[in-house]
Structure formats: structure tokens, C-alpha cells
C-alpha positions in Angstrom: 9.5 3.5 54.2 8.4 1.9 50.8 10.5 2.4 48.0 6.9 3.1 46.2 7.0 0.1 43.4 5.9 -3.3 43.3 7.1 -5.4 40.7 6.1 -8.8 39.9 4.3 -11.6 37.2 1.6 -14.4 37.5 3.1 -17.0 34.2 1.3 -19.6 32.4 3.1 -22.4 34.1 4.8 -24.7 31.8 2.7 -28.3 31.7 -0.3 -25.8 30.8 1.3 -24.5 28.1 2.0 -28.0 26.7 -2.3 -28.4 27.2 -3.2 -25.3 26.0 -4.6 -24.3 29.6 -4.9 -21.2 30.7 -3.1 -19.6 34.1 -5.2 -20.0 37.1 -2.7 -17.5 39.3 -4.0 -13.9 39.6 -2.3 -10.9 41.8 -3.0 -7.5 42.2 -1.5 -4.5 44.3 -2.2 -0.6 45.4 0.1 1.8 46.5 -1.9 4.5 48.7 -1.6 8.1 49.1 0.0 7.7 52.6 2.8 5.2 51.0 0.6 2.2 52.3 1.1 -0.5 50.0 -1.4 -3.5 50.0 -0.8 -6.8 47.9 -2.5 -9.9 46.9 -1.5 -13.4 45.1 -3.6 -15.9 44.4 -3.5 -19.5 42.8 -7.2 -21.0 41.1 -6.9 -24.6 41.7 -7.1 -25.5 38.2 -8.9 -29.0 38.7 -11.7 -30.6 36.5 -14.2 -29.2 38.9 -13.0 -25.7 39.6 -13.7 -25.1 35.6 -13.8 -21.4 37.2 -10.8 -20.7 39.4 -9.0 -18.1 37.0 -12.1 -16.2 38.1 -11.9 -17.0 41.9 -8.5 -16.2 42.0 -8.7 -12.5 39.9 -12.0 -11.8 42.1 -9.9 -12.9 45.3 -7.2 -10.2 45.2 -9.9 -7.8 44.3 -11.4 -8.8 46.9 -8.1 -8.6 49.6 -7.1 -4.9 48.3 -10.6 -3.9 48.6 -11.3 -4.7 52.1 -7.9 -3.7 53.7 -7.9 -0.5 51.5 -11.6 -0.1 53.1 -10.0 -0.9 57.2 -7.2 1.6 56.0 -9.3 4.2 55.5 -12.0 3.2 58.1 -8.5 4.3 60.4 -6.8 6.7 59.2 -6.1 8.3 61.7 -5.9 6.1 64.1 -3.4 3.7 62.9 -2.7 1.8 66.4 -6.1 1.3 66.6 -5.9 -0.4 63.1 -3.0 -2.4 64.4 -5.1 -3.4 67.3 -8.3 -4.5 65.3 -5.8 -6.8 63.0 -3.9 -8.3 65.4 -7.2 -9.0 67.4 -9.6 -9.7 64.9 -7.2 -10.5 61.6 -8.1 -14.3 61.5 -11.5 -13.9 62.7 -13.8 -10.5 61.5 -11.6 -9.3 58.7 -11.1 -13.2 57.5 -14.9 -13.3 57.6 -15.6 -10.2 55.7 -13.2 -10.9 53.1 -14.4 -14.6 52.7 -18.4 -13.5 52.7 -17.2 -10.7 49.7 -15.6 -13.1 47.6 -18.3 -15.5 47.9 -21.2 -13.1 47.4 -19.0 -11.5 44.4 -18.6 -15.3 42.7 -22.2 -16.0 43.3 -23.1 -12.8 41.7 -20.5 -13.2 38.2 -22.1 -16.5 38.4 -25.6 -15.2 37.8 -24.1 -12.5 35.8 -22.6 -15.0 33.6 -26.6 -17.1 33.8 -24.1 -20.4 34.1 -26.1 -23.8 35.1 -26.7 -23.4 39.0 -26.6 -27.1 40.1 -29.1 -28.5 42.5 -28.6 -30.0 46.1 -30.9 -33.5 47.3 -33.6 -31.3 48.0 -33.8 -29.6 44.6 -32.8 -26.1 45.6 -30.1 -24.2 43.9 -26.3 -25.4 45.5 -24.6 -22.5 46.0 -22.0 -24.5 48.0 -21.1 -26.3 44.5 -21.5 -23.6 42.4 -18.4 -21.7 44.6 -16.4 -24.8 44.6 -16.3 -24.2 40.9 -14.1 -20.6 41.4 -11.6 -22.4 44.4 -8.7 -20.4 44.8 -6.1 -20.0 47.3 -5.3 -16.3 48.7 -1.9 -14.1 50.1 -1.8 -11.1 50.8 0.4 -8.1 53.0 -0.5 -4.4 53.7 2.3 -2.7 54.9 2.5 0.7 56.0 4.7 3.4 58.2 3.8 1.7 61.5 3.2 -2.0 61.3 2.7 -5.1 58.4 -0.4 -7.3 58.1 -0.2 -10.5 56.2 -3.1 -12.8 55.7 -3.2 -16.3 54.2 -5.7 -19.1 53.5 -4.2 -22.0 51.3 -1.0 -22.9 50.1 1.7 -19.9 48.5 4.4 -17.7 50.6 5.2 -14.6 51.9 8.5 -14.1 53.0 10.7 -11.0 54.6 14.4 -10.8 53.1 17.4 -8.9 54.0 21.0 -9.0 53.6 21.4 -11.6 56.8 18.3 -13.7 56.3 15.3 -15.2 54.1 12.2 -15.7 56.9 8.6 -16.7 56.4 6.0 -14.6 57.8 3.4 -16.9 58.0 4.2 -20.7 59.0 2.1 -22.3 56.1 0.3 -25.7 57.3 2.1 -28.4 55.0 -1.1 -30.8 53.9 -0.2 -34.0 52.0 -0.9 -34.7 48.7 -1.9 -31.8 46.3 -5.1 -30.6 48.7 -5.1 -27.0 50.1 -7.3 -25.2 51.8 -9.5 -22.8 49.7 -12.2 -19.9 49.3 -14.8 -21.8 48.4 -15.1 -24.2 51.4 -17.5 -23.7 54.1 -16.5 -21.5 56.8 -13.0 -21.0 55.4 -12.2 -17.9 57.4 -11.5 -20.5 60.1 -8.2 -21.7 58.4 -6.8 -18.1 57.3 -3.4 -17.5 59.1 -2.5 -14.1 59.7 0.8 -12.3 61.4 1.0 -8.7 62.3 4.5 -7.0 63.0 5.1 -3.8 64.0 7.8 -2.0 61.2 10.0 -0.6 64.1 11.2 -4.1 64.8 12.4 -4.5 60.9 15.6 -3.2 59.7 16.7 -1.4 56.5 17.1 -2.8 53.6 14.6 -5.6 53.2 12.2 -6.8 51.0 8.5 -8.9 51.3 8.1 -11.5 48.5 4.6 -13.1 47.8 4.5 -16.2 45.5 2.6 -18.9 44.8 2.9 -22.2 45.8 4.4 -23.1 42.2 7.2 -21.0 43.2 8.6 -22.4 45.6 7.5 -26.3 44.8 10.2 -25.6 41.2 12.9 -25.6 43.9 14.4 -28.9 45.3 14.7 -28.1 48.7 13.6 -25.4 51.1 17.0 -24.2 51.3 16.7 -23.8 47.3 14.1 -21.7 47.4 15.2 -19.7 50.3 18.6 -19.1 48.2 16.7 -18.2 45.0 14.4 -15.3 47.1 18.2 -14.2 48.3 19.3 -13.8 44.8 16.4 -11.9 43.5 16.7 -9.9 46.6 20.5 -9.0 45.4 19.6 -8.4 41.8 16.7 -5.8 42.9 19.2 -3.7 45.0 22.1 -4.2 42.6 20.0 -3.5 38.9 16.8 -2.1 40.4 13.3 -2.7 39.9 13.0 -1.9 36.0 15.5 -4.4 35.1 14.1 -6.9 37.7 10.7 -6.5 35.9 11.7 -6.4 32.4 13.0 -10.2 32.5 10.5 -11.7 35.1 9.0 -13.3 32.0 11.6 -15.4 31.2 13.3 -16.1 34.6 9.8 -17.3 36.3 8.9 -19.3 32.8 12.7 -21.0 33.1 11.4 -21.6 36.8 8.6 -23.3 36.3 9.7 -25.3 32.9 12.7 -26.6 35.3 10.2 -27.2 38.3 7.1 -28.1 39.1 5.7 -27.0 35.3 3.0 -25.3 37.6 1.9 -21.6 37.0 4.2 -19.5 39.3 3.1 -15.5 40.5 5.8 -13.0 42.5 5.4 -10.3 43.5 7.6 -8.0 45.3 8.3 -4.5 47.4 11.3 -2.9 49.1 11.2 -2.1 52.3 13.9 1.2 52.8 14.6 4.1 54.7 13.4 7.4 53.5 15.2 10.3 52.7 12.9 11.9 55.7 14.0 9.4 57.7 17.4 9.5 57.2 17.1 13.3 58.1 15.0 13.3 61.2 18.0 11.0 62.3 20.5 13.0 61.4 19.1 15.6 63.2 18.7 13.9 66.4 22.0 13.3 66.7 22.8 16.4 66.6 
């Protein structure tokens, strides 16, 4: 099942750097009791008015990890009924409930914070603008011994590699011009994308990559990227993940300063048969 590590970086991409701005890309990951691991990227959209999106995006992983962790539990034992409620209800309930958390949680850091609450035509506090101020895209996979869940709203990828192929788990909408959908827009649960997969129809060795869209926008051509997910997908099984991590730094800042220039998160897990596995096997063909 899981190798039981996640590896990965959110950089300061490298036009920021030359302004002195600070990384809007946030991510975030658990690894549960059971093995289930559950990870979240997001990208704040940086502009003039989302002043606040390196907040949206840190309170938006928070906010994925929390509520799967929450439905994991909720189920647990019972995990094809989980499978079930995602794959029924993935882009509508659990998109609502983890849209209504991060909103309520943004309003409250807001008020925490006692930052100027703007006011709508009627005079009444605009809670509408005051979210669009933390905008933030959001990815995220739980994956566990039965089945994978991946959700998205906004721009980014999440992609499944092994030794024959690099595949997109979600088929992103491709919006012209620089606009994505976000967090902080009305009723965005209605434009969250989600996929579930059951693990049985997966082979051995793979990985699932989640990035940003400054990842992939530093490469040339689809094909570029899908090589460059290949080649860190060879370096993890060939080095491992400590050596994979320890340069991340400078391979994602070389990425971006070559690219885009935009900030750039990855994150990463491995996808492998267990030792158990390999033995229950092994007995059965006995």
C-alpha cells in the first residue's frame, strides 16, 4: 500500500523573489493510523485584491485534510460505504462542506485579525468581498487500501505515474487568460471536479503527484511536463525519498526561475505493494 512518506515543497516563485513578494502556495498532508494518506496543494491568487490569499491558501489545505480525515473516520469501518458517499456526493455535499468551512474559517481570521470589513450598496458588511480578498485555488487526494479520492477546484494537477505512463486524474478545465476558478466565489462547490478510483484497478509501482499550476506552466509543452513528472518519478525509486527531498529546493527554484517565475508546490507519495501483500500472495499460490 503506501510507502508511508510524502515528500514535497511550496517555493517562493522566482518573479516574487525579484518584488520582494511573498509565496501564495500552501500544502499540507497526514498520514493516518490505517496507512490512509490525505493531501492538499493550494495556490493564493496573489493579485492586488486578494492582499490575503497566503492565508486562503494555508486555511484551504487545513481545511481539505480536516474534512476528509473527519468522512474517514465518520467510516471506518465501513469503507465501501465511504467509497459510495464520494463517488455520489464528492462534487456535491463534501464540495459544500469543505467550501462553507473555509469560508466560515476566513471570515472568522478576518474578525480575528479586526481587518476593515468593506460595505455592500446597502451599507451592510460584504462578506462576499471580504473572502475575495483570501482567493485561492485547491487539490487534494486521500488515498487509502481500497480506493483514491481526488478533488479539485481551480487550476493545479494531480497526476498518477508509473513505469508505462504519466495520466491526469482530474481533466482540469483550461480557462483563457490568467482567471481560475476559486474559494472565494459564490457557490464554488459547483465547479469542484472530483474522480474516485478504486486501488485494485492500479498497479505497483506508481506514484500521485500534486502541483500547482506554476508547475506545470514552467514547462513548454504538455509533453514537457509529463516527461519532467517521469523523471522525478525515476529519481524517487532509484535515490529514494530522502534524497528526493533534500534537493527539492533547488530543483523546483531552477523550475520556476526557467519557467513561468511563478511560485511552484509538489508534493508527492508512492503508491507500493506491501510486504503483507507480497505474502498473502505468495501464499495463495501455494
Amino acid at each position: 500500500m503506501i510507502k508511508g512518506y510524502v515528500i514535497g515543497k511550496s517555493v517562493q516563485g522566482a518573479s516574487h523573489k525579484h518584488v520582494d513578494k511573498e509565496c501564495q502556495d500552501n500544502n499540507k498532508f497526514l498520514i493516518l493510523d490505517d496507512g490512509t494518506c490525505i493531501m492538499a496543494v493550494a495556490d493564493g491568487h496573489g493579485s492586488d485584491s486578494c492582499p490575503y490569499s497566503k492565508t486562503g491558501s494555508q486555511t484551504a489545505v487545513n481545511v481539505f485534510c480536516k474534512v476528509l480525515n473527519e468522512y474517514r473516520d465518520n467510516f471506518l469501518e465501513h469503507t465501501d460505504q465511504l467509497m459510495t458517499f464520494l463517488n455520489r456526493e464528492g462534487d456535491t455535499k463534501v464540495a459544500q462542506t469543505i467550501c462553507n468551512e473555509w469560508k466560515n474559517r476566513i471570515l472568522r481570521i478576518h474578525r480575528m485579525l479586526k481587518r476593515d470589513f468593506p460595505v455592500d450598496e446597502n451599507g451592510e458588511k460584504d462578506e462576499k468581498a471580504v473572502l475575495r480578498q483570501y482567493g485561492t485555488t485547491l487539490i487534494g487526494l486521500m488515498i487509502c487500501d481500497e480506493f483514491l479520492f481526488a478533488f479539485q477546484i481551480g487550476d493545479g494537477d494531480i497526476v498518477h505515474v508509473d513505469d508505462n505512463s504519466v495520466e491526469p486524474l482530474i481533466q482540469g478545465e483550461h480557462i483563457l487568460g490568467i482567471e481560475t476558478h476559486s474559494l472565494s466565489r459564490d457557490k464554488a462547490w459547483e465547479k469542484a471536479f472530483t474522480v474516485v478510483r478504486r486501488i485494485d484497478t492500479i498497479q505497483y509501482l506508481c506514484a500521485f503527484m500534486l502541483s500547482t499550476d506554476g508547475f506545470a506552466n514552467s514547462y513548454p509543452t504538455a509533453e514537457a511536463f509529463q516527461n519532467a513528472c517521469g523523471e522525478y518519478y525515476q529519481m524517487l525509486k532509484e535515490h529514494g525519498p530522502e534524497a528526493i527531498q533534500a534537493n527539492l529546493d533547488d530543483w523546483l527554484d531552477e523550475t520556476s526561475r526557467l519557467g513561468c517565475g511563478d511560485d511552484i508546490t509538489w508534493l508527492c507519495t508512492l503508491l507500493e505493494e506491501s510486504e503483507e501483500d507480497k505474502d498473502d500472495i505468495n501464499v495463495g499460490d501455494e
